[in-house]
LOZAMI-746620 format. One record per residue: x, z, y of N, C-alpha, C in turn; residue in three letters; residue number from 0. Coordinates in nm, 2 decimals. Atoms other than C-alpha are relative to their C-alpha. Example, Ala and Ser with C-alpha at 12.3 -4.5 7.8 and 13.67 -1.06 7.14 Angstrom:
n_east 0.09, n_up 0.00, n_north -0.12, ca_east 1.23, ca_up 0.78, ca_north -0.45, c_east 0.09, c_up 0.00, c_north 0.12, res ALA, n 0 .
n_east -0.09, n_up 0.00, n_north -0.11, ca_east 1.37, ca_up 0.71, ca_north -0.11, c_east -0.08, c_up 0.08, c_north 0.11, res SER, n 1 .
This chain:
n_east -0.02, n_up 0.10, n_north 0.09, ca_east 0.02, ca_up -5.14, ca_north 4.50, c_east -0.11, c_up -0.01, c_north -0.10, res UNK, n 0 .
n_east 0.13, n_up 0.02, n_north 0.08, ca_east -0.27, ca_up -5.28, ca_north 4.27, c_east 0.03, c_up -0.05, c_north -0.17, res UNK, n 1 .
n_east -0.05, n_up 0.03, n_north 0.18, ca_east -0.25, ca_up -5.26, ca_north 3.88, c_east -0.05, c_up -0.17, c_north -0.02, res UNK, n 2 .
n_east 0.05, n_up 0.15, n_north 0.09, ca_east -0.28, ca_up -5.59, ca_north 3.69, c_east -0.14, c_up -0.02, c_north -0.03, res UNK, n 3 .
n_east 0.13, n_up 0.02, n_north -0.01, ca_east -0.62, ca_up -5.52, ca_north 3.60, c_east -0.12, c_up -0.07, c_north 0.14, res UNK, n 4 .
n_east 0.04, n_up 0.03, n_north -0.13, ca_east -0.70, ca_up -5.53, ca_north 3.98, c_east 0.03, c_up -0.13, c_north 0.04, res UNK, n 5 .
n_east -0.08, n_up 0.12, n_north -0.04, ca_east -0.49, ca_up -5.84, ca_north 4.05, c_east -0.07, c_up -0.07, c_north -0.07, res UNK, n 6 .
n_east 0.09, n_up 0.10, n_north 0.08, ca_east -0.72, ca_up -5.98, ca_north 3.74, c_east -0.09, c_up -0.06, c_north 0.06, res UNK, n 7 .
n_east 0.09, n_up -0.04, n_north -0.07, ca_east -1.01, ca_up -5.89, ca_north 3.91, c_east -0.02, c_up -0.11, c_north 0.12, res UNK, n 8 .
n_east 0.05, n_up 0.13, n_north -0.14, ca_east -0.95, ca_up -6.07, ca_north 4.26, c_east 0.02, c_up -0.10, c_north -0.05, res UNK, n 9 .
n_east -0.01, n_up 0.11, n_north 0.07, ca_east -0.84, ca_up -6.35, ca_north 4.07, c_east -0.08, c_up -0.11, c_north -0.05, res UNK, n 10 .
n_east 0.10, n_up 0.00, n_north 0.08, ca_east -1.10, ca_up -6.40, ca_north 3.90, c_east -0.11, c_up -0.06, c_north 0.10, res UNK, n 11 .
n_east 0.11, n_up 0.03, n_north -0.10, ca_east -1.35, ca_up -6.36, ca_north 4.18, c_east 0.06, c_up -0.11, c_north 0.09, res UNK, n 12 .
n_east -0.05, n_up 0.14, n_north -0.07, ca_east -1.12, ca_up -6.62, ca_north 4.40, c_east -0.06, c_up -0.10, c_north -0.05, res UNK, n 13 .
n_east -0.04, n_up 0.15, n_north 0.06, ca_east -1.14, ca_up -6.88, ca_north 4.16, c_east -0.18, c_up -0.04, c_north -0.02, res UNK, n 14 .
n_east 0.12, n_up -0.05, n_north 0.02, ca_east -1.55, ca_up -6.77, ca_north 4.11, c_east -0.03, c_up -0.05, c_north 0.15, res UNK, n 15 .
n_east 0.05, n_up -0.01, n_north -0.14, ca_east -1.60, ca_up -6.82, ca_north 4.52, c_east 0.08, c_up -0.16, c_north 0.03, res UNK, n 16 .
n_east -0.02, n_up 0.11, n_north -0.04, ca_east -1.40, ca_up -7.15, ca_north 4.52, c_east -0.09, c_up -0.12, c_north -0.03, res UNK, n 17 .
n_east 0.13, n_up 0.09, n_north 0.02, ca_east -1.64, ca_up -7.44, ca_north 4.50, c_east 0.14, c_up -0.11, c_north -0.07, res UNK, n 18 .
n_east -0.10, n_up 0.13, n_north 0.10, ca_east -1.51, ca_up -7.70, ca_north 4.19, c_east -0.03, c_up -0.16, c_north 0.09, res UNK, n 19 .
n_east 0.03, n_up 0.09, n_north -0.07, ca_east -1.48, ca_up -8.07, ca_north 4.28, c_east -0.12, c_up -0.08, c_north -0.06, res UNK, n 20 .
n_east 0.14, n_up 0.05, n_north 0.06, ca_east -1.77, ca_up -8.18, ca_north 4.06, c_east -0.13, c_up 0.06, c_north 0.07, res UNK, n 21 .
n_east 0.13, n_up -0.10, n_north -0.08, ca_east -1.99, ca_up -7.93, ca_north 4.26, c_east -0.05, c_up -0.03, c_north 0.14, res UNK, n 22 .
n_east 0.00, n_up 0.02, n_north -0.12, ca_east -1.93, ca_up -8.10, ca_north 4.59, c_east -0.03, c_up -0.15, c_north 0.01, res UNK, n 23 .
n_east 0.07, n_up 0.17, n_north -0.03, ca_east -2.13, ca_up -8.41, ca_north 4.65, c_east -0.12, c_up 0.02, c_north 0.08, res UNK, n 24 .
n_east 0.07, n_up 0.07, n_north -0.07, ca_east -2.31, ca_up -8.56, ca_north 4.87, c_east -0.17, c_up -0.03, c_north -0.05, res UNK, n 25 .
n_east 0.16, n_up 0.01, n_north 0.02, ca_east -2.75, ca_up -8.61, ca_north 4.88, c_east -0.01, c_up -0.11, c_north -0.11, res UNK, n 26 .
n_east 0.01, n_up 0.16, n_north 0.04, ca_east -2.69, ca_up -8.98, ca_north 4.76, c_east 0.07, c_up 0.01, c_north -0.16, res UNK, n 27 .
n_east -0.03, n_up 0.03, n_north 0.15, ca_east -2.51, ca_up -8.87, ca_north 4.45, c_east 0.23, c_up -0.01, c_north 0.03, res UNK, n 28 .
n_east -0.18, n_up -0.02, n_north -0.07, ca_east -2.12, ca_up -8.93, ca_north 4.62, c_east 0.06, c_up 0.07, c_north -0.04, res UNK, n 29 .
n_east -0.07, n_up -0.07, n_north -0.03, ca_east -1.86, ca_up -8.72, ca_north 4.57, c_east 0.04, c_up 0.00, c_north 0.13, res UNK, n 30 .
n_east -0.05, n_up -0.04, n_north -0.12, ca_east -1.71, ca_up -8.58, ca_north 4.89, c_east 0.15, c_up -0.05, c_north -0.06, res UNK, n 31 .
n_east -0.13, n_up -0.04, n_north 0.02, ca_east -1.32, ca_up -8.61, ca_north 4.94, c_east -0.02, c_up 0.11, c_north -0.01, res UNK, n 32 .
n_east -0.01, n_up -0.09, n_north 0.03, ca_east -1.16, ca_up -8.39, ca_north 4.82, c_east 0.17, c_up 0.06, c_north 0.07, res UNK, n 33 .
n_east -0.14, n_up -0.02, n_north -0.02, ca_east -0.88, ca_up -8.25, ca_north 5.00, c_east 0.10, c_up 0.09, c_north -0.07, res UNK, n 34 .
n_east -0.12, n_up -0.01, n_north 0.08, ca_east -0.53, ca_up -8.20, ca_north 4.87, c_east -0.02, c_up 0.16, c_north 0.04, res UNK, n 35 .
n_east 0.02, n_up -0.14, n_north -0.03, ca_east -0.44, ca_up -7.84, ca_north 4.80, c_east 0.09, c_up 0.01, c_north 0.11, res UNK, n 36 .
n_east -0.08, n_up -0.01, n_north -0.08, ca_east -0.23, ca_up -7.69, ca_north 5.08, c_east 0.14, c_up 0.08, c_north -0.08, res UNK, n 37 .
n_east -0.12, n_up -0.06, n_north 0.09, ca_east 0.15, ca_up -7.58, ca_north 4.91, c_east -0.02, c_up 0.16, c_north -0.02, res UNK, n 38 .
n_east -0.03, n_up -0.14, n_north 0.02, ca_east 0.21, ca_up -7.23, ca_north 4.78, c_east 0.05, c_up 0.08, c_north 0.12, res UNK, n 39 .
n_east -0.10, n_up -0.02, n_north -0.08, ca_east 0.31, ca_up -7.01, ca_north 5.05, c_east 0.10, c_up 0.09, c_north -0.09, res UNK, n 40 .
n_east -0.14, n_up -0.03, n_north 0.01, ca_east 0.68, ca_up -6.89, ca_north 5.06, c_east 0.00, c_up 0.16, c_north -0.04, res UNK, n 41 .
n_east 0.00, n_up -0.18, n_north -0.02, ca_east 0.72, ca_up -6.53, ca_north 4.96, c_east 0.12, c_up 0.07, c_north 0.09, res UNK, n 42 .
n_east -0.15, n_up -0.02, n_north -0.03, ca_east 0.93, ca_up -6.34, ca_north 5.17, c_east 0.10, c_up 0.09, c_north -0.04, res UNK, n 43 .
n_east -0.12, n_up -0.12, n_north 0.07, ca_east 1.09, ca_up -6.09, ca_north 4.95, c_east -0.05, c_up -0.05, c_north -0.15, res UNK, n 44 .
n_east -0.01, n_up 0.07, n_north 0.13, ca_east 1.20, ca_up -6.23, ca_north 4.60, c_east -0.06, c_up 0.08, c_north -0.10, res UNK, n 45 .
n_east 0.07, n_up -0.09, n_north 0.12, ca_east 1.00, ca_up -6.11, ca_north 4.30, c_east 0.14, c_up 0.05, c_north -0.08, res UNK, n 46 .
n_east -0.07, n_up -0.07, n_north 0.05, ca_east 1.16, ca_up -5.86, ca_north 4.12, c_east -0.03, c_up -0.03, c_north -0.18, res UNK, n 47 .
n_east 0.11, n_up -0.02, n_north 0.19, ca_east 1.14, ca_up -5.86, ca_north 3.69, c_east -0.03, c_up 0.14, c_north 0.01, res UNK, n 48 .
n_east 0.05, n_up -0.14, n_north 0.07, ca_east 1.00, ca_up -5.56, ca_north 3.56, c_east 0.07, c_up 0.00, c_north -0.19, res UNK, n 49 .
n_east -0.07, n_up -0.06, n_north 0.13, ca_east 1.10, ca_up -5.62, ca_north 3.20, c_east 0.14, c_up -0.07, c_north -0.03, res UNK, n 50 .
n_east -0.12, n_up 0.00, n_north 0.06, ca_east 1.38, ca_up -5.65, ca_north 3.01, c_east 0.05, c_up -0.20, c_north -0.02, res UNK, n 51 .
n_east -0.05, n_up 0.12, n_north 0.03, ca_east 1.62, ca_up -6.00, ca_north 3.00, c_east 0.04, c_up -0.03, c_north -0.16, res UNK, n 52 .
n_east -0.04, n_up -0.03, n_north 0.10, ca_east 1.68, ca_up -6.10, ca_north 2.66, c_east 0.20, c_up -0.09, c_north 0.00, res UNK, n 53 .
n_east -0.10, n_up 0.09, n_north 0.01, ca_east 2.06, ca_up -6.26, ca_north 2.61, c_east 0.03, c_up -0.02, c_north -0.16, res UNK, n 54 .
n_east -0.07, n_up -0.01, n_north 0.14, ca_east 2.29, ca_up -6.35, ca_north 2.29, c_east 0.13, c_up -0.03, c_north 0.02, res UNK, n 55 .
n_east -0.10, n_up 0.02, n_north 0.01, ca_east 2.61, ca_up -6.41, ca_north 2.22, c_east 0.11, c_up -0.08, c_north -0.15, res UNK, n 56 .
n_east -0.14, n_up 0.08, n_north 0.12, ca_east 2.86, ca_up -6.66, ca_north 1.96, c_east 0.08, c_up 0.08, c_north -0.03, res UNK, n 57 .
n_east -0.13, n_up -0.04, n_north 0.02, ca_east 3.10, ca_up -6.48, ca_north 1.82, c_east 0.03, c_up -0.06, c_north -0.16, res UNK, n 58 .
n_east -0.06, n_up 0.05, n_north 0.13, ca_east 3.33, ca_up -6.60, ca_north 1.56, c_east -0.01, c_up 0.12, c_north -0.11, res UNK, n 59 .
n_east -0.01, n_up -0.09, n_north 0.10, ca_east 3.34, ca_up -6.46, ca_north 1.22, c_east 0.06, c_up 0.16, c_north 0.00, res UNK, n 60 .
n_east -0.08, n_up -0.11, n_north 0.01, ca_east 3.63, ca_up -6.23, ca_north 1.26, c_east -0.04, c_up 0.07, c_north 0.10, res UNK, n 61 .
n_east 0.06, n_up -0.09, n_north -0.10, ca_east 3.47, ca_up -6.08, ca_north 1.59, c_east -0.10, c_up 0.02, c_north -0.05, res UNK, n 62 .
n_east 0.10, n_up -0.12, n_north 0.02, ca_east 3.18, ca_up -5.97, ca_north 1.43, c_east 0.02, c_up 0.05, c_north -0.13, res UNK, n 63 .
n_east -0.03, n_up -0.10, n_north 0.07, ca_east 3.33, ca_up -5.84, ca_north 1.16, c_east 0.07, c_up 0.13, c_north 0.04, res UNK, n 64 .
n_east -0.04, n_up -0.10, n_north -0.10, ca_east 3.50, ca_up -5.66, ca_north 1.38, c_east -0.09, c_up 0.11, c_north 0.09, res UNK, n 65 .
n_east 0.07, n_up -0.06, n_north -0.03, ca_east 3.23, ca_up -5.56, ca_north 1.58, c_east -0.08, c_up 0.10, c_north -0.10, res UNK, n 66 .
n_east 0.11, n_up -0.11, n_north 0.10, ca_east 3.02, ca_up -5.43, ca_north 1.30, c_east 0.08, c_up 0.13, c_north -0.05, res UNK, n 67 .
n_east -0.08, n_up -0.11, n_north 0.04, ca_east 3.34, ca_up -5.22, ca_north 1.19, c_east -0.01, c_up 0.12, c_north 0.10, res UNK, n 68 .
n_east 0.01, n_up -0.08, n_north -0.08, ca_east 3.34, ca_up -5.09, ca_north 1.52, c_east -0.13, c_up 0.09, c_north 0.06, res UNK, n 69 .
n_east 0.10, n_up -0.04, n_north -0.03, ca_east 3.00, ca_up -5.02, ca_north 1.57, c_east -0.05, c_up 0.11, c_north -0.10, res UNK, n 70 .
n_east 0.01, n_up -0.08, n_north 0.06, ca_east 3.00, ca_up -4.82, ca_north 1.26, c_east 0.07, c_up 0.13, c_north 0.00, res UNK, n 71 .
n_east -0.10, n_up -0.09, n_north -0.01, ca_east 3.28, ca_up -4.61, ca_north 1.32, c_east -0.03, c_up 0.07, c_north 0.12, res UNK, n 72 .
n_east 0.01, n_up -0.09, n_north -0.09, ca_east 3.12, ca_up -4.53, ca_north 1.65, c_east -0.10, c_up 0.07, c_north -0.01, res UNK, n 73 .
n_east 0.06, n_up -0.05, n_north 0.00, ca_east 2.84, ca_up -4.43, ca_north 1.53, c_east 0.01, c_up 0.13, c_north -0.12, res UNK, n 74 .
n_east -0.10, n_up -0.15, n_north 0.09, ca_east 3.02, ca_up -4.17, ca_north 1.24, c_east 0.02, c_up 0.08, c_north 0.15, res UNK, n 75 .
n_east -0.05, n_up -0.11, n_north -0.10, ca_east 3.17, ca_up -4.04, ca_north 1.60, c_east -0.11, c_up 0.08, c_north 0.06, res UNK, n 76 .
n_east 0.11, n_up -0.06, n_north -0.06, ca_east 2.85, ca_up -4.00, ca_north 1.72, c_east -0.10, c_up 0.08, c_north -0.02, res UNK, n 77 .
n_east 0.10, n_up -0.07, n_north 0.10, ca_east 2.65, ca_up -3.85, ca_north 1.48, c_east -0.08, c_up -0.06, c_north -0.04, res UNK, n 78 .
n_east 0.10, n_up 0.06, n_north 0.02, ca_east 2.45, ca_up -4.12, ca_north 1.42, c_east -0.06, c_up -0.12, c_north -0.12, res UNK, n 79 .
n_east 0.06, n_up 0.07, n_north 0.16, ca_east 2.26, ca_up -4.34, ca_north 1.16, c_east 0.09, c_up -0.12, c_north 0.00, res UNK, n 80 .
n_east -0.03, n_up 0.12, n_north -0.08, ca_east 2.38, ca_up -4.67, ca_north 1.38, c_east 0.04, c_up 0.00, c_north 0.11, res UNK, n 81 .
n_east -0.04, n_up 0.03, n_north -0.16, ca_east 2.52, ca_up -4.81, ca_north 1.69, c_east -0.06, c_up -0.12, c_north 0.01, res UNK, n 82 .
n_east 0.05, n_up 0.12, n_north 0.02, ca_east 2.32, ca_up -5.14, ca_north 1.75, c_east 0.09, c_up -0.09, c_north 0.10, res UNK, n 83 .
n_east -0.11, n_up 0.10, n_north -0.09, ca_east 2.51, ca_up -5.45, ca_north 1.93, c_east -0.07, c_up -0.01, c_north 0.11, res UNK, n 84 .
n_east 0.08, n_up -0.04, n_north -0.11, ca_east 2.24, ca_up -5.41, ca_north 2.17, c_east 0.06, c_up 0.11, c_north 0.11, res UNK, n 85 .
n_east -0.01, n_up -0.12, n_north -0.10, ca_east 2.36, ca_up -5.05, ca_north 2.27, c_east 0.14, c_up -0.02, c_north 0.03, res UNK, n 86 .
n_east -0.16, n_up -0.01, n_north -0.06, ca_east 2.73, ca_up -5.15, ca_north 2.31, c_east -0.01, c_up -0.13, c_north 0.09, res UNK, n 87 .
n_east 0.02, n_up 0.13, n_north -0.13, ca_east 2.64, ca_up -5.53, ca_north 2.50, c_east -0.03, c_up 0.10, c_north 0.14, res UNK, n 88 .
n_east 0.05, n_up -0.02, n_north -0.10, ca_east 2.42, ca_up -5.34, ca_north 2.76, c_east 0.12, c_up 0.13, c_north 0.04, res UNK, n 89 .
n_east -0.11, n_up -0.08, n_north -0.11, ca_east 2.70, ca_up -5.03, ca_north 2.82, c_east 0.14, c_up -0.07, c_north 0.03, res UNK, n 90 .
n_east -0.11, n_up 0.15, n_north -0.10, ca_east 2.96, ca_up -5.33, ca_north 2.85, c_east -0.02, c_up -0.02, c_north 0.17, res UNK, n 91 .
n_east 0.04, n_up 0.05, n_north -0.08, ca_east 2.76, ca_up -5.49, ca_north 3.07, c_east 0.02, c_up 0.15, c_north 0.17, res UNK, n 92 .
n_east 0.02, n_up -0.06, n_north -0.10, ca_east 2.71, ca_up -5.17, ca_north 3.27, c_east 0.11, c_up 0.04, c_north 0.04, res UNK, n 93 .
n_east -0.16, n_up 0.00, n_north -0.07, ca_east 3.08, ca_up -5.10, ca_north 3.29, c_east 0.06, c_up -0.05, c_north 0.06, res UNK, n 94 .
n_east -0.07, n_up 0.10, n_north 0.01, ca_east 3.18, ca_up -5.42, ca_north 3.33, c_east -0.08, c_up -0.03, c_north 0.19, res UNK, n 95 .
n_east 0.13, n_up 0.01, n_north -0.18, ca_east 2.90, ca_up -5.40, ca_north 3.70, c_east 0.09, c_up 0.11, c_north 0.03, res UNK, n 96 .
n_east 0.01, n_up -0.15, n_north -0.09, ca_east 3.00, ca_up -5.04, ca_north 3.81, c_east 0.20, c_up -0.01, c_north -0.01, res UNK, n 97 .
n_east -0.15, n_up -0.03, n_north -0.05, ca_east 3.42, ca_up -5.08, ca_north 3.78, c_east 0.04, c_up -0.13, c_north -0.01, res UNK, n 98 .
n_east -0.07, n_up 0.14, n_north -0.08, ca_east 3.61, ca_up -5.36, ca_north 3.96, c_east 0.14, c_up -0.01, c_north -0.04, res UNK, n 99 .
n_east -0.13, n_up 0.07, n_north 0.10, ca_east 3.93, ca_up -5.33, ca_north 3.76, c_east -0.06, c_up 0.01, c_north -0.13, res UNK, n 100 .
n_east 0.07, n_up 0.10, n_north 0.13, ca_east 3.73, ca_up -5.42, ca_north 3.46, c_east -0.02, c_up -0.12, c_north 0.00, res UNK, n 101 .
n_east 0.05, n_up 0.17, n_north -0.03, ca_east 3.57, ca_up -5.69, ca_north 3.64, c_east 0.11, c_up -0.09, c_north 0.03, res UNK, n 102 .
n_east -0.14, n_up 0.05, n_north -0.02, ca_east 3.94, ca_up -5.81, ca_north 3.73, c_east 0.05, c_up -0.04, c_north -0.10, res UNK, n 103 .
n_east -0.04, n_up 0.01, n_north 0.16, ca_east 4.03, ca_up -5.77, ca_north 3.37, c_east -0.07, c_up -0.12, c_north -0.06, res UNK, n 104 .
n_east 0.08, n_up 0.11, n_north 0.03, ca_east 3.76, ca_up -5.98, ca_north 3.29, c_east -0.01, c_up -0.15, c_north 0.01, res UNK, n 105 .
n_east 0.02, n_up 0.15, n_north -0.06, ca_east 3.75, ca_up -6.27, ca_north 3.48, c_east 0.20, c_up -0.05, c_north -0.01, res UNK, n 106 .
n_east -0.15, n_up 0.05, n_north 0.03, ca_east 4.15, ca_up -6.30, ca_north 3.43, c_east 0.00, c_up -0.01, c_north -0.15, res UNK, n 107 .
n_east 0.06, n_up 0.03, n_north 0.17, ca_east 4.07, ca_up -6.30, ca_north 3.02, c_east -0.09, c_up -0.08, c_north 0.02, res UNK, n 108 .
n_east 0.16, n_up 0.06, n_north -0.02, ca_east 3.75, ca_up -6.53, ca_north 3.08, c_east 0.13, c_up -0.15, c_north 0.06, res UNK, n 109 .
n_east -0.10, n_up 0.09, n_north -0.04, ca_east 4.07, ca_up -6.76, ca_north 3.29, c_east 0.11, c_up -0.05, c_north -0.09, res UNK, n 110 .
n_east -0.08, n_up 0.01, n_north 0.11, ca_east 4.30, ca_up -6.76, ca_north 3.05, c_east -0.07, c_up -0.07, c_north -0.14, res UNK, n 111 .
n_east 0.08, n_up 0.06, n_north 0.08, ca_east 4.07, ca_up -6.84, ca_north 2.77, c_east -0.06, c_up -0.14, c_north 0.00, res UNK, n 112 .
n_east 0.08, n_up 0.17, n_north -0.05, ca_east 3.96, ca_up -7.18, ca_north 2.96, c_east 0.12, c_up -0.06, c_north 0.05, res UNK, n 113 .
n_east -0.12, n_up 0.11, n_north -0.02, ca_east 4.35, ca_up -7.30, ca_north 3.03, c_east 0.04, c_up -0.03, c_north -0.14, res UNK, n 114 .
């Protein structure tokens, strides 16, 4: 696999070895056609991200009062300065992926909430 610098690099020189359309004319002064570009090809395995997604979330007053209560009180348990809403969204999220009577829980509260 080729760092980014490298991937700069051919890049670079591609775009350096392609001939522009102003460059390509004719004895007489002409431009040449110019033909269309050919489409992107298809990749066959989907790009992956590498960094981080950002999200957010609405909550009503009393839920993030709530939250902040909670977040401090977990972080007394924890020994710590803070708990950020960050570090309790993302081990949600990872609970909420890795156990399937959560995710049941979930989407039946998430149902209920929209009748």
């Amino acid at each position: 696999m080729s760092t980014a610098a490298e991937k700069i690099k051919a890049n670079a020189e591609r775009l350096r070895q392609k001939p522009s359309a102003s460059s390509v004319a004719s004895a007489e002064g002409d431009a040449l056609p110019v033909e269309p570009a050919a489409p992107p090809a298809i990749r066959s395995q989907p790009v992956v991200r590498q960094k981080t997604v950002r999200r957010t979330v609405d909550l009503s007053p009393t839920a993030h009062r709530g939250l902040d209560g909670w977040q401090r009180a977990a972080a007394d348990h924890l020994g710590l300065a803070r708990v950020t809403g960050q570090d309790v969204l993302a081990a949600l999220v990872d609970r909420l992926l890795a156990d399937s009577e959560l995710s049941d829980q979930i989407v039946q509260n998430i149902a209920e909430r929209r009748s």
